[in-house]
C-alpha positions in Angstrom: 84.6 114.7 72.6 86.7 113.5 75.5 87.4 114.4 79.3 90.7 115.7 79.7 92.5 115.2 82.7 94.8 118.3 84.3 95.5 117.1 87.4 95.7 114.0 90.0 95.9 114.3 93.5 96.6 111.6 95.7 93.9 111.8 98.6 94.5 108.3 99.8 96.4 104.8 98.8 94.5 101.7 100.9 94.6 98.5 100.7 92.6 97.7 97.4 91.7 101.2 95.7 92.9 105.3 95.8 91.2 108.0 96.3 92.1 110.6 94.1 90.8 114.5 93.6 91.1 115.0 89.7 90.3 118.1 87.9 88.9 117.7 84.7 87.4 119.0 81.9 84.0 117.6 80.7 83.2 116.8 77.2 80.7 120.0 77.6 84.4 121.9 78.3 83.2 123.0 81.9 86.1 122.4 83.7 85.8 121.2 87.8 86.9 118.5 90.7 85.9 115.1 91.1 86.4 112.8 93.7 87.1 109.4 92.3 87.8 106.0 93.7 90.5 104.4 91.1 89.6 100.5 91.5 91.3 97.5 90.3 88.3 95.8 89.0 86.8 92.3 90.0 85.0 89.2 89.4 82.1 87.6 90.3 80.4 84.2 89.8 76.7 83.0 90.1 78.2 78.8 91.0 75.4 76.5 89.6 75.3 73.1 91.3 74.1 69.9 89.0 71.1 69.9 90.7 69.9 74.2 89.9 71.3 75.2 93.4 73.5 78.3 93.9 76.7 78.4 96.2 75.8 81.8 98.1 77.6 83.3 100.8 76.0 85.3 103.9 79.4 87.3 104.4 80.2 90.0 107.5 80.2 93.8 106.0 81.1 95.7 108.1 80.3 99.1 105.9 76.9 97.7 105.5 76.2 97.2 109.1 76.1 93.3 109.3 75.5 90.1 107.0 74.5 90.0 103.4 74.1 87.9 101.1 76.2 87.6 98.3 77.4 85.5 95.5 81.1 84.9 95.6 83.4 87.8 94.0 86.8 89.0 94.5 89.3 92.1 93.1 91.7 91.3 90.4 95.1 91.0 91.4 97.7 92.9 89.3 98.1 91.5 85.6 95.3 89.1 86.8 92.4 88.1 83.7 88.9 88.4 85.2 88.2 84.7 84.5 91.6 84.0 86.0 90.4 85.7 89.2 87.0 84.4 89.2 88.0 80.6 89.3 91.0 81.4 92.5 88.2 83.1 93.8 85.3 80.8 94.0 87.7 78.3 95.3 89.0 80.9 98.3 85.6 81.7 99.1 83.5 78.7 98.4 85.4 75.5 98.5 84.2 74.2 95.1 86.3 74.9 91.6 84.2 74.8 88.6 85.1 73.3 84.9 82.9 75.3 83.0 83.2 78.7 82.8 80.5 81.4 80.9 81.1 84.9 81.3 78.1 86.6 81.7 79.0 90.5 81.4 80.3 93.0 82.8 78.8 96.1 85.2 79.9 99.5 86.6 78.1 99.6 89.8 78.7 103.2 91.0 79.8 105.1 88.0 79.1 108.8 90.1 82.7 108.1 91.6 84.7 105.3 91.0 86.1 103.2 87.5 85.1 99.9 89.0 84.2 97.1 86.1 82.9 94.0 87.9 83.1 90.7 85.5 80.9 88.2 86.4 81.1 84.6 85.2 78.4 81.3 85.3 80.4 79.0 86.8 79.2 75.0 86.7 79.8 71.7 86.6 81.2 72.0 90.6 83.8 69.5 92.1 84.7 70.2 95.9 88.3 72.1 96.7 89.7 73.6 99.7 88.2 76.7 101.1 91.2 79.0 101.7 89.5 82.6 103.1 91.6 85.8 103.8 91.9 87.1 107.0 89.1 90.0 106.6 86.5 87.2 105.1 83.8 86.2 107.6 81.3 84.1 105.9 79.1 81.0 105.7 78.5 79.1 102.3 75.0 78.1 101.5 73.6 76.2 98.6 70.6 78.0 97.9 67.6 76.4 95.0 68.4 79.0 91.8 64.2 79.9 92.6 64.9 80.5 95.8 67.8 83.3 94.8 65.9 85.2 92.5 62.7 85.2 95.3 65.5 86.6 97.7 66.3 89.2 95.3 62.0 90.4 94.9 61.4 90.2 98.7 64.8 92.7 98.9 66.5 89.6 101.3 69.3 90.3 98.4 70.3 93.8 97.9 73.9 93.4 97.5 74.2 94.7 93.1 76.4 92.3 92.0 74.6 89.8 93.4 71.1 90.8 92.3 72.8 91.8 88.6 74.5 88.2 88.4 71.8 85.7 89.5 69.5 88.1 87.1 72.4 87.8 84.3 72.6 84.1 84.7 68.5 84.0 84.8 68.3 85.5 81.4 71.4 83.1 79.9 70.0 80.0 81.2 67.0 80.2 79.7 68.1 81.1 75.9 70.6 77.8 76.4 67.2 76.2 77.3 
């Protein structure tokens, strides 16, 4: 069975996403509203320096309050591959570029109300490149040991998901390369 879709209404158009009301019918065939969030999608990278050390970012959020800790991530532009969009992005944000690429997976972190697919993406063997931020980007990049990441993650220091689904993501990958 499939949902069908009867009607889209425009709620709001910003900057990255929409805000639509759709009416639908379920799979169950009880029809009803939904608020959804229509979202690009994005991509995500856990940077891995030579020596085991992630590139992390403490970045401003404004919707949660303050500073968080983060690992570098960005929203696809239009016609833009998620691999394509990780590498510009870990450059804007970071100031490093990375020559080998693994992706990692993908996740849907709030799947009550939006279609957002985050990609994320080991990225290693980092050579420096110039940090080029937006305007709305308020950050600090920190090389943090990969131990000291996934202790930041227990003690609830991380709580961003992407973040806390990557490093654990690149966790598991490492150690079946060994």
């Amino acid at each position: 069975m499939t949902t069908q879709i009867h009607q889209q209404d425009l709620i709001h158009q910003g900057r990255v996403f929409k805000v639509l009301q759709e009416t639908i019918t379920l799979p169950n065939g009880k029809r009803m509203k939904l608020d959804m969030i229509r979202h690009p999608g994005a991509a995500a990278m856990v940077p891995l320096t030579r020596n085991h050390s992630v590139i992390m970012l403490q970045q401003y959020r404004y919707a949660a309050g303050g500073t968080i800790w983060e690992i570098p991530a960005g929203t696809l532009d239009p016609g833009e591959s998620p691999l394509v969009c990780a590498q510009r992005e870990l450059i804007e944000e970071t100031g490093y570029q990375a020559s080998s690429w693994q992706p990692l997976g993908e996740i849907t972190p709030v799947p009550g109300y939006s279609d957002e697919r985050i990609h994320i993406f080991l990225a290693e063997d980092l050579a420096p490149a110039s940090q080029n931020l937006d305007v709305d980007e308020v950050l600090e990049v920190h090389e943090v040991a990969f131990p000291a990441a996934l202790e930041m993650i227990y003690t609830g220091v991380i709580q961003d998901a992407k973040s806390i689904c990557g490093l654990l993501m690149a966790n598991v990958w490492l150690q079946r390369r060994g």
